[in-house]
C-alpha positions as MATLAB code, in Angstrom:
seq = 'XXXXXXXXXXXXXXXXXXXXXXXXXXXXXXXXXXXXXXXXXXXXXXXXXXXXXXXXXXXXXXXXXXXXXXXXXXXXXXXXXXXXXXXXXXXXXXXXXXXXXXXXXXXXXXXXXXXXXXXXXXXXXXXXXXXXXXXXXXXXXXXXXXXXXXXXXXXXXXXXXXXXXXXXXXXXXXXXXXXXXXXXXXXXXXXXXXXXXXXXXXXXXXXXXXXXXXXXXXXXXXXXXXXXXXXXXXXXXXXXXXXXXXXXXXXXXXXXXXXXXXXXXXXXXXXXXXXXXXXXXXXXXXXXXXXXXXXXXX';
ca = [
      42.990  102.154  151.745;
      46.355   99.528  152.426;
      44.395   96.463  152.697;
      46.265   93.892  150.522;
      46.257   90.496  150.003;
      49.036   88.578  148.978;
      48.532   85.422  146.252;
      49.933   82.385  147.879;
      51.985   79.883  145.531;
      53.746   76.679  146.309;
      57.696   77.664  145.755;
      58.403   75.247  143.553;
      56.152   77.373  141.197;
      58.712   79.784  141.182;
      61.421   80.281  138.335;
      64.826   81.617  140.075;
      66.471   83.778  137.216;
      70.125   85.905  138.430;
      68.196   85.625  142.010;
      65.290   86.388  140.658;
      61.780   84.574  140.887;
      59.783   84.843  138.338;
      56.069   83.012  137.996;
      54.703   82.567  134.654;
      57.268   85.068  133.382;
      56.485   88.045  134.917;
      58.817   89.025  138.243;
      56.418   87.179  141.265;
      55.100   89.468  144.230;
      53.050   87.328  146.590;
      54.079   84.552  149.306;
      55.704   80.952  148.296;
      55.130   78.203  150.756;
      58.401   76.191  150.968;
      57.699   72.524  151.880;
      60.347   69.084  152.209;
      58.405   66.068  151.434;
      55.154   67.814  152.291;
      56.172   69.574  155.524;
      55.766   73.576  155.021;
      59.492   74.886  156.747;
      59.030   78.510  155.737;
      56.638   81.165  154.110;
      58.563   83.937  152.163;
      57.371   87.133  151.046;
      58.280   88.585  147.388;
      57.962   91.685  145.995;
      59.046   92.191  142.392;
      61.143   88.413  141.823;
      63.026   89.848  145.301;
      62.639   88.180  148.840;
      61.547   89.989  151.394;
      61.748   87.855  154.426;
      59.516   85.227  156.243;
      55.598   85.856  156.519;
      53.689   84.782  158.831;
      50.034   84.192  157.867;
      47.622   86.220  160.006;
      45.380   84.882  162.659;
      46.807   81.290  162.570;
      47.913   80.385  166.180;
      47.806   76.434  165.411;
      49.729   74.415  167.286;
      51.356   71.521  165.029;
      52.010   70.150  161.581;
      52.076   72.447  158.468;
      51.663   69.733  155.942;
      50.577   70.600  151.621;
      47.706   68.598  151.167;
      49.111   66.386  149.304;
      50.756   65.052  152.814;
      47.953   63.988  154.035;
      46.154   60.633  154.192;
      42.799   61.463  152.871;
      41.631   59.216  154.822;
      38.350   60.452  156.488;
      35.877   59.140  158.662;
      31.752   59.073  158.399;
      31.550   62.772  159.918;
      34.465   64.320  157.886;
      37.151   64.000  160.492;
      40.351   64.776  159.327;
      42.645   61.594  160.194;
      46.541   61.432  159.083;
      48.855   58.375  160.405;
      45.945   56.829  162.366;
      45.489   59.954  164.248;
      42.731   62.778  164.380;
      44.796   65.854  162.632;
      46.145   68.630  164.245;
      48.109   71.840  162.354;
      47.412   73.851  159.296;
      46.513   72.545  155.250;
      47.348   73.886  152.719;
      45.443   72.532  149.096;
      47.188   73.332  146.468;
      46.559   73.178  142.486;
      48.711   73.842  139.493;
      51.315   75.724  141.917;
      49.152   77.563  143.760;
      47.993   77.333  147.339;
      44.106   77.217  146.845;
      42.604   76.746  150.352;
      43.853   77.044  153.824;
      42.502   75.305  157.087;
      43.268   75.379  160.547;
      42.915   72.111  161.693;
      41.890   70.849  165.826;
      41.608   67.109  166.442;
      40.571   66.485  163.387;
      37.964   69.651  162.888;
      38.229   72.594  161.011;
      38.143   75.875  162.806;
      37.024   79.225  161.581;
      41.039   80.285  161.078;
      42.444   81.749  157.852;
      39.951   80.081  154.636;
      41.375   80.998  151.795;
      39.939   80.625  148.059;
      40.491   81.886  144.367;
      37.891   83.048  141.941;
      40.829   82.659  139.482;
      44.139   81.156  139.710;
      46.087   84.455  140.365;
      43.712   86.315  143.051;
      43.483   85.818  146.631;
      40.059   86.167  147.351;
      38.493   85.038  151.148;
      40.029   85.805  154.252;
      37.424   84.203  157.590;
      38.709   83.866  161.264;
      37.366   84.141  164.558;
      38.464   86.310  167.066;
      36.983   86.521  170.541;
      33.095   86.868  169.866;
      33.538   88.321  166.245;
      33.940   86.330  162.934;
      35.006   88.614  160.581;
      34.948   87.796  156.228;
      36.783   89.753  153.988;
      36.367   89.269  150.207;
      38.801   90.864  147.521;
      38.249   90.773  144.034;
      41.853   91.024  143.267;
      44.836   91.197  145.825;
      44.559   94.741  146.094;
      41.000   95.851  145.559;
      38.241   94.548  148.352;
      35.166   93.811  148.016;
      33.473   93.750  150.906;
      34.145   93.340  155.011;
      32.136   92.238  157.552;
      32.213   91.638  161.103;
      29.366   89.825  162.922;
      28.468   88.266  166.575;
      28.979   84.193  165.837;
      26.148   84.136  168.641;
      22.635   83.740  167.783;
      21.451   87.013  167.166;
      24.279   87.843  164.568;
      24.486   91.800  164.973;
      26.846   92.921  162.179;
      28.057   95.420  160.271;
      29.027   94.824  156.742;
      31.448   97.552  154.155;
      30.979   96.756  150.493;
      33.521   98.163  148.221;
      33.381   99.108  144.587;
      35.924   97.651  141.759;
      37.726  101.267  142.270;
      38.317  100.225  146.180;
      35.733  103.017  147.233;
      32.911  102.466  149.601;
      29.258  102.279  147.702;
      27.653  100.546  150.965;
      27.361  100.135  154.423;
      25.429   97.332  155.991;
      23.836   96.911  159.615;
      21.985   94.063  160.889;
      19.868   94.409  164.396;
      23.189   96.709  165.843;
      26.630   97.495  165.809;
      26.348   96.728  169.572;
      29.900   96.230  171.255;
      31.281   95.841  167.666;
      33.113   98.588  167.430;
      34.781   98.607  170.565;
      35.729   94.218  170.452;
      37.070   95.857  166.740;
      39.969   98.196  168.690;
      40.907   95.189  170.394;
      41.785   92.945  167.686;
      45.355   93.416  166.502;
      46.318   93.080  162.893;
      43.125   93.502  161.342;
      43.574   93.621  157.585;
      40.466   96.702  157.976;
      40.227   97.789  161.635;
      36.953   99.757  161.766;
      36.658  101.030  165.378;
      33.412  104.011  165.071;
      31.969  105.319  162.246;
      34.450  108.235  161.875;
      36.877  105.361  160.519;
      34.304  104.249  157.748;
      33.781  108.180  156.422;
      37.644  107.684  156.248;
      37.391  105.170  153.123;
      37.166  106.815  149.954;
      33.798  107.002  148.724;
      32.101  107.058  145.345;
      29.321  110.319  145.380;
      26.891  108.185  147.326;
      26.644  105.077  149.058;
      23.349  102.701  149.812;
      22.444  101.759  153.366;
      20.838   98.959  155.210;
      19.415   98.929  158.611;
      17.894   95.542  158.387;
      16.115   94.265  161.612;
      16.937   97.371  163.379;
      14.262   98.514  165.765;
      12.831  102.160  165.960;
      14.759  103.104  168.840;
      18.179  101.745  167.133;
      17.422  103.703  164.079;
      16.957  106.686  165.999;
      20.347  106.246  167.759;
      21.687  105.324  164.590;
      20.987  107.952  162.366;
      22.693  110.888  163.493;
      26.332  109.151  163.060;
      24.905  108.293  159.555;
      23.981  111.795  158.071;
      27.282  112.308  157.193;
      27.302  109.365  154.671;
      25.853  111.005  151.377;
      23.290  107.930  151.382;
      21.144  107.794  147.881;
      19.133  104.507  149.071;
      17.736  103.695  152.012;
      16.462   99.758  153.122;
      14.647   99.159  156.211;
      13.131   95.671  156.803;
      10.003   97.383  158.576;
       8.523  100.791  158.325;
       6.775  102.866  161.365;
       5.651  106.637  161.733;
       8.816  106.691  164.642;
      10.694  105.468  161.260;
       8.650  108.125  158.977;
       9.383  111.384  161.503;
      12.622  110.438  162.100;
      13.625  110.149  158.028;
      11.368  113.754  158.028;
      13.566  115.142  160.863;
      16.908  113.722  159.739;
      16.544  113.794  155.651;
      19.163  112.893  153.469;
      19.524  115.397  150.876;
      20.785  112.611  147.953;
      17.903  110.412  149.224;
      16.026  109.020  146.071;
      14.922  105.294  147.280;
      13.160  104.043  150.423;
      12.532  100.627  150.509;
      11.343   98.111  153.137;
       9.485   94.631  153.530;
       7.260   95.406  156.382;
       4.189   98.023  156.983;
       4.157   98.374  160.948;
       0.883  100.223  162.058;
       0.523  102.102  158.562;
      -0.668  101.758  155.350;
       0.824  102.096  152.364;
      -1.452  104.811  151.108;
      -0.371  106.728  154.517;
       3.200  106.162  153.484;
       2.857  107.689  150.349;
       0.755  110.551  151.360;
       4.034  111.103  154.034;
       6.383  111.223  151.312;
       4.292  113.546  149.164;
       4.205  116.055  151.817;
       7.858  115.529  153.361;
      10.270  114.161  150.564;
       8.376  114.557  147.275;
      11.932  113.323  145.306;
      12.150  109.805  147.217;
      11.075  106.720  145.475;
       8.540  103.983  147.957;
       9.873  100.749  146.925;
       7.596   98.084  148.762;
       6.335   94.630  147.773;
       8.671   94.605  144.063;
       6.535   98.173  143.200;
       7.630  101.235  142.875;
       5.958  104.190  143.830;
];
């Protein structure tokens, strides 16, 4: 899976050594942020102490100032307004600390958009990339510049549909999350150029590397959604199964469409069943699967 990303440092962090740029020592690979008195006038890429050429941060189509933080005013009014020289801000931060570039924000009239958001668990490891793009807002999280830990991409409308890819610390897929639907998602995904992960149908996910099996979560999704669902999903080796609410539609279809790694079902929700019924359907269906329901086990 190529789905890197780069630690950003200020480039006056940087140690230049026979042409080569070293950061604490070691020969840097990441992006250095090149600023005169505060104004960012280029982005470079390294790899090994060597430049590369310019970068261009994705998803940042800001019109205006690229200023270090340190640039800026601070000077902020009652609703958190950005203001520099008098004047709502407009262009791109960058906070920085101890040499590195720590946060990014895209900045309109003073507000912060959902653009590039950038923040480090540690000093040396990019870890949040956020940004909008048409109806979408997509999150990625890394846990160090090359090994993700999860993706999502959701509907910023009220309903939130999303589907959400969590990664193990190997870079393999152990989950795949779905809230109400994947309506639409798929299809806005082929549209959106760049995409650090561009998942556009579910034959891209079984693409990933995977550990032996994976959990899944079809939370809020209605019978009919499940049942539409499902089929594309067999092909996952699935070991644990969440469901917010559980139905006999939900029951026959699990019994028509098992899972043969399936050892947990678990839900919030009884709809139009008991729990005793439940139980007595798994001991005549799919003896081997755990009922996990109100912090029990059965």
């Amino acid at each position: 899976m190529k789905c890197e990303a780069p630690p950003l440092v200020v480039f006056d962090a940087l140690v230049n050594q026979d042409n080569t740029y070293f950061l604490k020592g070691a020969p840097f690979t990441g992006v250095a942020i090149l600023a005169e008195r505060g104004i960012v006038v280029s982005k470079k890429q390294f790899f090994n102490g060597q430049i590369l050429g310019d970068y261009d941060l994705p998803f940042i189509d800001i019109k205006g100032l690229e200023l270090l933080d340190a640039a800026i005013d601070q000077e902020w009014d009652g609703n958190f307004q950005l203001i520099h020289e008098g004047k709502p801000f407009n262009g791109v931060v960058y906070e920085t600390a101890y040499g590195w570039v720590c946060d990014v924000r895209c900045i309109i009239e003073g507000w912060e958009l959902d653009g590039l958001s950038q923040h480090f668990h540690k000093h040396d490891c990019y870890s949040e990339l956020i940004y909008g793009a048409g109806p979408l807002r997509y999150e990625y999280i890394w846990n160090e510049p090359s090994v993700m830990s999860y993706y999502k991409a959701r509907f910023q409308a009220e309903d939130k549909r999303s589907l959400k890819l969590a990664f193990s610390k190997e870079n393999r897929l152990r989950g795949i999350y779905i809230y109400k639907s994947i309506d639409d998602i798929f299809c806005l995904n082929a549209a959106v150029d760049n995409s650090p992960l561009k998942i556009t149908s579910f034959s891209d996910i079984k693409k990933l590397p995977t550990d032996n099996v994976i959990e899944l979560s079809l939370q809020d999704v209605t019978d009919i959604k499940f049942a539409e669902l499902l089929p594309s999903l067999l092909g996952f080796p699935v070991n644990a199964l969440f469901v917010s609410n559980v139905s006999w539609s939900i029951l026959y279809e699990l019994n028509k469409h098992a899972w043969v790694e399936l050892e947990e079902l678990s839900f919030h929700h009884l709809v139009n069943l008991t729990l005793d019924e439940v139980i007595a359907f798994r001991n005549d269906n799919f003896k081997k699967v755990n009922i996990s329901y109100g912090n029990k086990t059965y």
